[in-house]
C-alpha positions in Angstrom: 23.0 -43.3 -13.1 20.8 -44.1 -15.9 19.4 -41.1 -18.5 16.1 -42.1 -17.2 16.8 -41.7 -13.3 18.9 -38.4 -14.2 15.9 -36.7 -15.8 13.7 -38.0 -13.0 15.8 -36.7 -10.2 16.2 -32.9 -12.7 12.2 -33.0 -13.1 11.8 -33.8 -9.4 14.2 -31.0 -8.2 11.5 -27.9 -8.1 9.3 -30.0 -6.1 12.2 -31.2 -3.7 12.8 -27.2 -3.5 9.3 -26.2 -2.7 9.4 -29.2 0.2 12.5 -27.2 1.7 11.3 -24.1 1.7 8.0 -24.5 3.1 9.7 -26.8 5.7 12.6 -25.3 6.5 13.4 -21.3 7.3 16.2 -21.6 6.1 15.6 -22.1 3.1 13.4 -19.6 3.4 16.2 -17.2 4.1 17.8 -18.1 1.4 15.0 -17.5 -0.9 14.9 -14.0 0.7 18.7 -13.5 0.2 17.6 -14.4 -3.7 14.6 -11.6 -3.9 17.0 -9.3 -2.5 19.3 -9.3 -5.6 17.0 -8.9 -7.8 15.3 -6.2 -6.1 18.5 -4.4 -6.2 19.3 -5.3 -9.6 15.4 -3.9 -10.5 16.3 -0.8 -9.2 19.8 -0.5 -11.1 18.2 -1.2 -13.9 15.3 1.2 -14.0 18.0 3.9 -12.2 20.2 3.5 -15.7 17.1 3.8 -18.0 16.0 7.3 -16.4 19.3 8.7 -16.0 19.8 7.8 -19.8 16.7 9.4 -20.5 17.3 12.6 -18.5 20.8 12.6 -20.1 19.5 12.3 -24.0 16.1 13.9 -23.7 17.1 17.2 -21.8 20.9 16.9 -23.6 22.5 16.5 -19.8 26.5 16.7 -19.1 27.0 13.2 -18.0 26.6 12.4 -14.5 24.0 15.2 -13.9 20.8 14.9 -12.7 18.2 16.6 -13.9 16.4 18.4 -10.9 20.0 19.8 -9.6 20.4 22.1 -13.1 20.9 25.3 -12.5 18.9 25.7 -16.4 17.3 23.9 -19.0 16.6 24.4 -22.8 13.2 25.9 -22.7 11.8 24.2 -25.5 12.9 20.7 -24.3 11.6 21.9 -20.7 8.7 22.3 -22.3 8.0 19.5 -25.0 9.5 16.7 -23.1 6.8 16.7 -20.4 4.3 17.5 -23.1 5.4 14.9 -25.4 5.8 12.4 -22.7 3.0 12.8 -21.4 1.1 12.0 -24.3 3.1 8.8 -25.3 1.9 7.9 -22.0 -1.7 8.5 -22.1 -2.1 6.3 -25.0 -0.5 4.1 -23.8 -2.4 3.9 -20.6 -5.3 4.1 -23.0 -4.5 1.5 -24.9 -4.2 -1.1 -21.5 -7.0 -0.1 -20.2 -8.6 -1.2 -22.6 -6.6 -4.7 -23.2 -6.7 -4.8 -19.1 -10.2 -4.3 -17.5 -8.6 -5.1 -13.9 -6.5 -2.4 -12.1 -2.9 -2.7 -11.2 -2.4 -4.0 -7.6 0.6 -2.6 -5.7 2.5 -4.5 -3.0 0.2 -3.0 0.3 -3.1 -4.1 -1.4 -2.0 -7.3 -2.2 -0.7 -8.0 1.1 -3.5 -6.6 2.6 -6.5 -8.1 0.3 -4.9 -10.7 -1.3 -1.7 -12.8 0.4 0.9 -11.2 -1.4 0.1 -12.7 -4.7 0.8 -10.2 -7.5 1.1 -10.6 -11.2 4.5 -10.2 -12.5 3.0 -8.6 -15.8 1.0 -6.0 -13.9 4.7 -5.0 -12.0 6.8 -4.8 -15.0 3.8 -2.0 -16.5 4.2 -0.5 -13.3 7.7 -0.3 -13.4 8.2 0.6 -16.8 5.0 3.5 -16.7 6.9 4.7 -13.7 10.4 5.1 -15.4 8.7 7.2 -18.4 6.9 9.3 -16.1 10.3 10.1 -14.4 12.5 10.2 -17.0 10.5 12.8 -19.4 10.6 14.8 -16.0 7.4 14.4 -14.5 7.6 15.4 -10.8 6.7 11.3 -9.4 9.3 9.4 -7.0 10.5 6.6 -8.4 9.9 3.8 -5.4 6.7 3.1 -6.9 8.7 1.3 -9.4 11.6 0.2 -7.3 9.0 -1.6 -5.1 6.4 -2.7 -7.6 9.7 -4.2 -9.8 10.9 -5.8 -6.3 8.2 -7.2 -4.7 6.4 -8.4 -8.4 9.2 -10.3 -8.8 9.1 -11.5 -5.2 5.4 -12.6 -5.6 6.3 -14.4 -8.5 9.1 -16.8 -7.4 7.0 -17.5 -3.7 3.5 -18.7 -5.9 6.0 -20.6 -8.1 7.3 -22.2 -4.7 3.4 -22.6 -3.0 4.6 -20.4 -0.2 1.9 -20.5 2.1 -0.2 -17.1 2.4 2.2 -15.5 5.2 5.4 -16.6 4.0 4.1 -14.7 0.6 3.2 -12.1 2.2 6.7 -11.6 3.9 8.6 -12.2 0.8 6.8 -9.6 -1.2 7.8 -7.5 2.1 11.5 -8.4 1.3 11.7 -7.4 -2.3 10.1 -4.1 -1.3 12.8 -3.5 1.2 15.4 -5.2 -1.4 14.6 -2.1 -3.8 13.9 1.0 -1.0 17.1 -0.7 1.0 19.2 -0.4 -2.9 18.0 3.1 -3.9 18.4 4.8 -0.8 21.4 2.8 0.1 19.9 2.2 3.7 19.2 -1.4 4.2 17.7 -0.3 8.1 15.8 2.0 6.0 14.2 -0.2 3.2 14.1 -3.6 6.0 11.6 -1.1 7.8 10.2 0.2 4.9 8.8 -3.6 4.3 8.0 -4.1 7.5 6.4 -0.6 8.4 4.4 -0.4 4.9 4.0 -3.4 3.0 3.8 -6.0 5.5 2.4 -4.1 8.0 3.2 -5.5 11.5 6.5 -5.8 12.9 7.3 -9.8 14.5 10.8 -11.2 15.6 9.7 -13.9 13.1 9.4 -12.2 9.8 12.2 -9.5 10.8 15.7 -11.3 9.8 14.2 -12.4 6.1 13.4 -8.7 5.2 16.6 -7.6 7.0 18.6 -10.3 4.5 16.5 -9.2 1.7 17.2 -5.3 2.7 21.4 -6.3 2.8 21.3 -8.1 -0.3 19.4 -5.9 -2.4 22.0 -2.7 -1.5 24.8 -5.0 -1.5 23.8 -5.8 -5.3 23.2 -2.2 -6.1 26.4 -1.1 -4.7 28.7 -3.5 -6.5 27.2 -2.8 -9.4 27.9 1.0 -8.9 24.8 2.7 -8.8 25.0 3.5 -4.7 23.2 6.4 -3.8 26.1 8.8 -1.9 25.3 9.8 1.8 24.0 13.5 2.8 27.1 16.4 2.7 25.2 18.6 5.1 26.7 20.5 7.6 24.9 19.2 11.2 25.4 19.7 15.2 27.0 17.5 16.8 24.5 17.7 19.5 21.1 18.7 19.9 20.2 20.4 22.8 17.8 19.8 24.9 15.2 22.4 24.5 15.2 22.5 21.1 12.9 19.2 21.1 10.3 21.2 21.5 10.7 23.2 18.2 11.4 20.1 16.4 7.9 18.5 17.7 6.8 22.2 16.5 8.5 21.3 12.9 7.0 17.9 12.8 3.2 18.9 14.0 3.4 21.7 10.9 5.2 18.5 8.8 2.2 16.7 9.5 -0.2 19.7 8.0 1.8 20.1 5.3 1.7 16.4 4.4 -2.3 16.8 4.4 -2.3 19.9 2.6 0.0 17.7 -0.2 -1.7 15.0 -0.6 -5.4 16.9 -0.2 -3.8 19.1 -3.2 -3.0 15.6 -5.4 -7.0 14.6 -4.4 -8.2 18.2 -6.0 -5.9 18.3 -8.9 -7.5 14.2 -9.9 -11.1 15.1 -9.0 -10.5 18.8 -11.5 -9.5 16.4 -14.3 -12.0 13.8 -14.1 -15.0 16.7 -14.2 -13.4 17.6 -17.4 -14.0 16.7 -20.3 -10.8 16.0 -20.9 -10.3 12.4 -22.2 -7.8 10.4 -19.9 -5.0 9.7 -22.6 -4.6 13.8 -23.0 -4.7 14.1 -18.9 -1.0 13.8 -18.9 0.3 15.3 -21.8 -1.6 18.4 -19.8 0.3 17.5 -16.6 3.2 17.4 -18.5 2.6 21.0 -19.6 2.4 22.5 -15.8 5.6 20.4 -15.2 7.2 21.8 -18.1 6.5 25.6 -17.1 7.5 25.2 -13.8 10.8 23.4 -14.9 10.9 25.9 -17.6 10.9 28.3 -14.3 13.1 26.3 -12.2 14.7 22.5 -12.8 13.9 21.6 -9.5 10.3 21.3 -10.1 11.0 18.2 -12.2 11.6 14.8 -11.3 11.6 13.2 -7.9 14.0 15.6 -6.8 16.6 13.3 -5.6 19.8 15.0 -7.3 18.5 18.3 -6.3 18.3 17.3 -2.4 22.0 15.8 -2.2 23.1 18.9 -4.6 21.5 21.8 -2.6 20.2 20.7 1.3 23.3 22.2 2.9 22.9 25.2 -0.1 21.8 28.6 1.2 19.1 30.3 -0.6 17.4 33.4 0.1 13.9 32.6 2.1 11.5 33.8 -0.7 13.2 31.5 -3.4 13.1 28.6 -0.5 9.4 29.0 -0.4 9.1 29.6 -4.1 10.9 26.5 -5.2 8.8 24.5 -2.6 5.2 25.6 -3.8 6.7 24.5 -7.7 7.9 21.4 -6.4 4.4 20.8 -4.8 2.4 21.9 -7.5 4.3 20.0 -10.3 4.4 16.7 -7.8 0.1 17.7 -7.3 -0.4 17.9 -11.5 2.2 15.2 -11.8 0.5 12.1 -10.0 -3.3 13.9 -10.5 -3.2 13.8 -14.6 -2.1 10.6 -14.5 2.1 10.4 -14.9 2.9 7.2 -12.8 5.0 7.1 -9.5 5.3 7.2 -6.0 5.6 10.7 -3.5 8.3 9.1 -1.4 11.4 10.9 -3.0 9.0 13.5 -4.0 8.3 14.2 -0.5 12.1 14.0 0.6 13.0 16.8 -1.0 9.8 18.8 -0.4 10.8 18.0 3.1 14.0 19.5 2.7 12.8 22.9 1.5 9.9 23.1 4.3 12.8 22.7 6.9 14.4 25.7 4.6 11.5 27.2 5.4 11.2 26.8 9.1 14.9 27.7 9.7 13.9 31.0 7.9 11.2 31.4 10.3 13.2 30.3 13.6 15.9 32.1 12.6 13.6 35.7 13.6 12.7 34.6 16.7 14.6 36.0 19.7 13.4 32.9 21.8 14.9 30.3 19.5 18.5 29.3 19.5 20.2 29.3 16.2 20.7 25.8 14.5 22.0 25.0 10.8 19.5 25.5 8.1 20.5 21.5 7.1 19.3 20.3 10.5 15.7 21.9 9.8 15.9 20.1 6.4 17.1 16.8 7.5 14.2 16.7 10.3 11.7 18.1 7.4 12.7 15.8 5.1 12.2 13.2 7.4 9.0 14.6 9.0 7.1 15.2 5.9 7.7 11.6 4.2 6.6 10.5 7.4 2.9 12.6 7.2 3.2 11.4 3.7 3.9 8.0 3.5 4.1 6.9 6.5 6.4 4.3 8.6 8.3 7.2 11.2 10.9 4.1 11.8 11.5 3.8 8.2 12.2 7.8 8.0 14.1 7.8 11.1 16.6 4.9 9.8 16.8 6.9 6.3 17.9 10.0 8.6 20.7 8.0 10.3 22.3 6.1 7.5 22.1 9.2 5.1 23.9 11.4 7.8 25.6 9.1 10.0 24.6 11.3 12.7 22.4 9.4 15.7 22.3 13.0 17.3 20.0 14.1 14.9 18.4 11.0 14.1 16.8 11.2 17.7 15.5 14.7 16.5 14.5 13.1 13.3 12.5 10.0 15.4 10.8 12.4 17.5 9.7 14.9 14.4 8.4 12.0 12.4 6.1 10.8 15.2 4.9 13.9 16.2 4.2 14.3 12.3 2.7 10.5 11.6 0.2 11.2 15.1 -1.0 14.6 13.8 -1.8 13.1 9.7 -3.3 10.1 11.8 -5.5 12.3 13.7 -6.2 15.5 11.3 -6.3 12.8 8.2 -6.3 9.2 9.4 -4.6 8.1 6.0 -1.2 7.8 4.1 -1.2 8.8 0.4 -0.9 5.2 -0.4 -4.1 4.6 1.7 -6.0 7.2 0.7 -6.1 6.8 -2.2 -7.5 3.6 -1.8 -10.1 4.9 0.4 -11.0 7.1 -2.6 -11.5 4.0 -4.6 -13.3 2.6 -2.0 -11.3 -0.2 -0.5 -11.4 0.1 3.5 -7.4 -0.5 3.8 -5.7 1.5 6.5 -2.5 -0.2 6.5 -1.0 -3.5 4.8 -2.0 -5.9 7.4 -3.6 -8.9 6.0 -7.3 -8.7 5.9 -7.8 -10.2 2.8 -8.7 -13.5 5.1 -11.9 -11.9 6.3 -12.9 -11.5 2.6 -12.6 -15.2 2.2 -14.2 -16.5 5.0 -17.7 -16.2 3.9 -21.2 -16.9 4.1 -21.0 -19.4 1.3 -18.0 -21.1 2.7 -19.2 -21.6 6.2 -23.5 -22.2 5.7 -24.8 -25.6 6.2 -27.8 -27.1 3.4 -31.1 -26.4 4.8 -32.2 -29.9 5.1 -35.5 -29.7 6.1 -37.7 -26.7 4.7 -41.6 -26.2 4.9 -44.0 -23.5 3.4 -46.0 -20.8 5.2 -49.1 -22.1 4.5 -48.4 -25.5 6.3 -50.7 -26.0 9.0 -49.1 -26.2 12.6 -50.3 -29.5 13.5 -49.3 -30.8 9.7 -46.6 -29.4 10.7 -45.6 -31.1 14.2 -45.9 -34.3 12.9 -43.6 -34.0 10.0 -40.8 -32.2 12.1 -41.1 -33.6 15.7 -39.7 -31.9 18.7 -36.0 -32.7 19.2 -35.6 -33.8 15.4 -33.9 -30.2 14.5 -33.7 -26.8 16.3 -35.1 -24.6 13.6 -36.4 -25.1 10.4 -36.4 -22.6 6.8 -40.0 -21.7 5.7 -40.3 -20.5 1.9 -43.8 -19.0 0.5 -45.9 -20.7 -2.5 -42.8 -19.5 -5.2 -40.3 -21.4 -3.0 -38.9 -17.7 -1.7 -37.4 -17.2 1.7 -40.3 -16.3 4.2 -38.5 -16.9 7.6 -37.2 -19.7 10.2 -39.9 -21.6 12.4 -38.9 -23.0 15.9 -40.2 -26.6 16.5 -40.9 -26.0 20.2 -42.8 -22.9 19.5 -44.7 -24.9 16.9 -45.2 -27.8 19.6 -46.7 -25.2 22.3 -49.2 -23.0 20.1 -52.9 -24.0 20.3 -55.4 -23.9 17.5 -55.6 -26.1 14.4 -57.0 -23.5 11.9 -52.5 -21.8 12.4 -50.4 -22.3 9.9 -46.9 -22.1 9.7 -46.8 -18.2 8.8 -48.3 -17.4 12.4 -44.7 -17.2 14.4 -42.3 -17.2 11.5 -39.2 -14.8 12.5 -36.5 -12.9 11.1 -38.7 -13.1 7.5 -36.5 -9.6 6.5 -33.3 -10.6 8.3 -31.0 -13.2 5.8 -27.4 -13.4 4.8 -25.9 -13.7 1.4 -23.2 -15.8 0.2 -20.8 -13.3 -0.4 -21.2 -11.6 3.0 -18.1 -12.0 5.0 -17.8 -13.1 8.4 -18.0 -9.9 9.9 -20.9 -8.5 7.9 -22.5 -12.1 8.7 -21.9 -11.1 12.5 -23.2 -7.5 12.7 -26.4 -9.3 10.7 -26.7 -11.4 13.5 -26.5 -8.5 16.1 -29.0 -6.5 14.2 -31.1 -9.7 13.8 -31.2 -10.7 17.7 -30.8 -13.9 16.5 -28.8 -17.4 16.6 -29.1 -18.8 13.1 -30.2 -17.5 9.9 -31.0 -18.5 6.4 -28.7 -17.8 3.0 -30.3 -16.9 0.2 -29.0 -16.2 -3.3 -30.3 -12.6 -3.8 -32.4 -10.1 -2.1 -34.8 -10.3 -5.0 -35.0 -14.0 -5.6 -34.7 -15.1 -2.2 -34.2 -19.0 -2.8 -32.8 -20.7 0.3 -29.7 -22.0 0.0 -28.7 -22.9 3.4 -28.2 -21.7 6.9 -25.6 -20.1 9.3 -25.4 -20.4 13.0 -23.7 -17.2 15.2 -22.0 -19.7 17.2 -20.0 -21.5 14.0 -19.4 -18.3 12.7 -18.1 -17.0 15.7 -15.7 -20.1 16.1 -14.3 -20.2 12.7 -13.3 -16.7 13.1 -11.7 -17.0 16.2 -10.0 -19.8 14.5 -8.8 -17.4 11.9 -7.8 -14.9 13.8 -5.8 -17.5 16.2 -4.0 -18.6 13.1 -3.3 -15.4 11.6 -1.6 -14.9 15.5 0.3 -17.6 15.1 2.0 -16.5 12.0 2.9 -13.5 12.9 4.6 -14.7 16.3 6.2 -17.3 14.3 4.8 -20.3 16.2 
């Protein structure tokens, strides 16, 4: 082979590649496999970074965590956080200003925009996050893990022009790559992508996230970073009747999760009333988080060396409880002033202390049969991440591959339902879609809706051929539109603004010649703009009464610049949503 054909065959290659894996699932799979690893080696990566920190900043033995200290140096307690959090309010201050756009996480991009996420945005994400955990701020670290994971995923699908589902799917898999690594529970993070970031569960999309989910904790576990399983002492059977104080511990779960993420709301609302300017907002978070670990190590972090140190540890009920308002207050201040991160590991081990909690409380009632403190924490822990963040499936595997026990992962399942129906109900939000709500974005889950947005008025109007002005006499007006030469026609006033639509054959039956035009116009206030989507376009029609209506650029200049029919809009979006059904049964 010539040099010539050789360097045509190595520049042809990438496109060869993209042909496979649009054509070809597996290929896809294999793409998947690829995400995986790098979401796993994304989260042994940012895992070293804050352990190092934790290590040199707070002058750790090695191999301890931070939250399981019994102690820390009250000075570096306090001036970490402090310190911290001011390197990282300027910094935020100084992107924000660089970046006018805000960071998009992996459920509003597969929700609003097909999975497509910039790789830049995820490695701020990932690296804020890692900061914010390692000077001790009380934040979970998935928010990283999956930003990392599924930024990276986003990245390689665009650069192979996966189409919009197949995006979305992959940027599922490299958030079940990282959750499936750090947790090492590749049931757990598979669901985790399914459940939260891709938002419906389909036989087709299932075995790529599942790959993705076994590579990425493969990856992290030869590498040496595996997170160990639960040592917490648990029945070997759970008896009937105590179902019904587990759906008790589940239902208060569910309150509790409200009550969290209600406190988070308060503690952001507080700070932006103040006059506090928003790169000091967490060097002030960082001071709560440094008195309460000042207090009590616990408080700080995510909390993830402290729950596989001390869920099967005894502690007197008072310190329980005690431990558990710091760990909620620090998480509230943490993620309100600003410090960046998730509540999923935050949430685990608050879960685990409220199941403290409600063993205390069972264990004086005379009607309740005795059961190990560590199986109240295990359903707890389970049950509040669920009111949290949502996905009971996800939970539920995390239960059974941390414990090995299926016993009490049926215990778990039913706890995290009873928990995700009572936040749906009391609530009707996660934390990751509230807060989205807040910002005003109607997202209740990751399910792609992002299509609706794109189908809009100014994609699907037709030009207004013929248009005529109000003052236009009727019968100047028959004869240049005969009947049967269209069914409606746009009428503008004298400054060429939208007045309303005339109908030929009401034109063709009205007597007098002094009319003009303006005597049966309709719908002059009822008009669709270009950006309207095709549901807004629809409930315009309903409140219309009518069959077609006119596009105009503005409310205030009103200049025609087409029309819309109810019946083409109703067939392009059931079009739509018969396509979007066919991706996600895989036909």
């Amino acid at each position: 082979m010539s040099d010539r054909s050789a360097t045509s065959s190595l520049l042809q290659a990438p496109k060869l590649l993209r042909a496979l894996v649009r054509a070809d699932e597996v290929w896809l799979a294999l793409l998947a496999t690829v995400v995986g690893v790098f979401g796993g080696f994304g989260v042994v990566v940012i895992n070293f970074i804050t352990t190092m920190m934790h290590t040199v900043l707070f002058h750790l033995p090695p191999g301890q965590g931070l939250s399981e200290s019994k102690a820390l140096d009250p000075v570096r307690a306090l001036a970490v956080p402090v310190l911290g959090g001011l390197v990282l309010g300027l910094s935020m201050a100084v992107l924000a200003r660089l970046r006018t756009h805000h960071l998009v996480d992996p459920i509003e991009a597969n929700a609003l925009y097909g999975g497509r996420m910039s790789l830049r945005d995820s490695l701020i994400v990932a690296v804020q996050t890692a900061w914010s955990n390692g000077v001790g701020a009380s934040v979970g670290m998935e928010a990283g893990y999956a930003q990392l994971g599924s930024g990276i995923a986003s990245w390689v699908g665009r650069n192979f022009r996966l189409r919009r589902n197949d995006l979305r799917v992959l940027v599922g898999c490299g958030a079940a790559a990282a959750i499936g690594g750090a947790f090492n529970a590749p049931l757990c993070g598979a669901f985790y992508g399914i459940e939260l970031v891709i938002g419906i569960y389909s036989i087709a999309t299932l075995p790529f996230v599942v790959l993705a989910a076994l590579a990425g904790t493969l990856t992290v576990q030869i590498l040496g970073f595996a997170s160990p399983p639960l040592n917490v002492l648990l029945p070997l059977d759970v008896p009937h009747d105590e179902y019904g104080i587990v759906l008790v511990e589940g239902v208060a779960c569910g309150i509790g999760g409200i009550v969290i993420m209600r406190g988070v709301t308060l503690v952001e609302a507080a700070f932006r009333r103040s006059r506090i300017p928003l790169w000091g907002r967490p060097m002030l978070g960082g001071l709560v988080v440094g008195v309460f670990g000042i207090v009590t190590p616990k408080a700080m972090s995510s909390g993830h060396s402290a729950l596989h140190t001390y869920i099967d540890f005894s502690f007197p009920f008072l310190v329980v409880l005690g431990i558990l308002v710091a760990k909620a207050v620090a998480s509230a201040f943490s993620i309100g002033a600003g410090f960046r991160g998730g509540l999923f590991f935050a949430s685990l081990f608050l879960g685990a202390l409220f199941g403290k909690v409600f063993a205390g409380i069972c264990g004086v009632m005379p009607f309740v049969a005795y059961m190990p403190a560590g199986f109240y924490a295990v359903v707890g822990m389970s049950g509040l991440a669920s009111a949290i963040v949502g996905g009971p499936m996800t939970m539920t595997f995390l239960a059974l591959e941390s414990t090995q026990n299926f016993a009490v992962t049926m215990a778990v399942l039913a706890a995290s339902i009873a928990a995700t129906i009572t936040v749906r109900r009391l609530f009707g939000y996660s934390f990751a879609t509230w807060r989205f709500h807040l910002r005003g974005e109607n997202i209740r889950s990751a399910v792609d809706v992002g299509w609706i947005h794109s189908l809009t008025v100014g994609r699907m109007m037709r030009p207004a051929t013929v248009t005529v002005q109000a003052r236009m006499s009727l019968a100047a007006f028959r004869q240049d539109v005969p009947l049967g030469a269209t069914q409606r026609v746009v009428v503008t006033d004298e400054t060429g603004r939208y007045a309303g639509i005339v109908y030929p054959p009401e034109a063709a039956a009205m007597n007098g010649e002094s009319l003009t035009v303006a005597a049966i116009l309709h719908h002059g206030e009822h008009f669709l703009l270009p950006g309207m989507n095709v549901k807004e376009a629809l409930a315009m029609f309903e409140t219309a009464e009518a069959d077609a209506l006119a596009v105009v650029d503005g409310a205030e200049t009103r200049r025609v610049l087409g029309v819309l029919t109810e019946q083409y809009a109703l067939r392009r979006y059931s079009e739509e949503l018969d396509r979007r059904r066919k991706e996600m049964s895989g036909e």
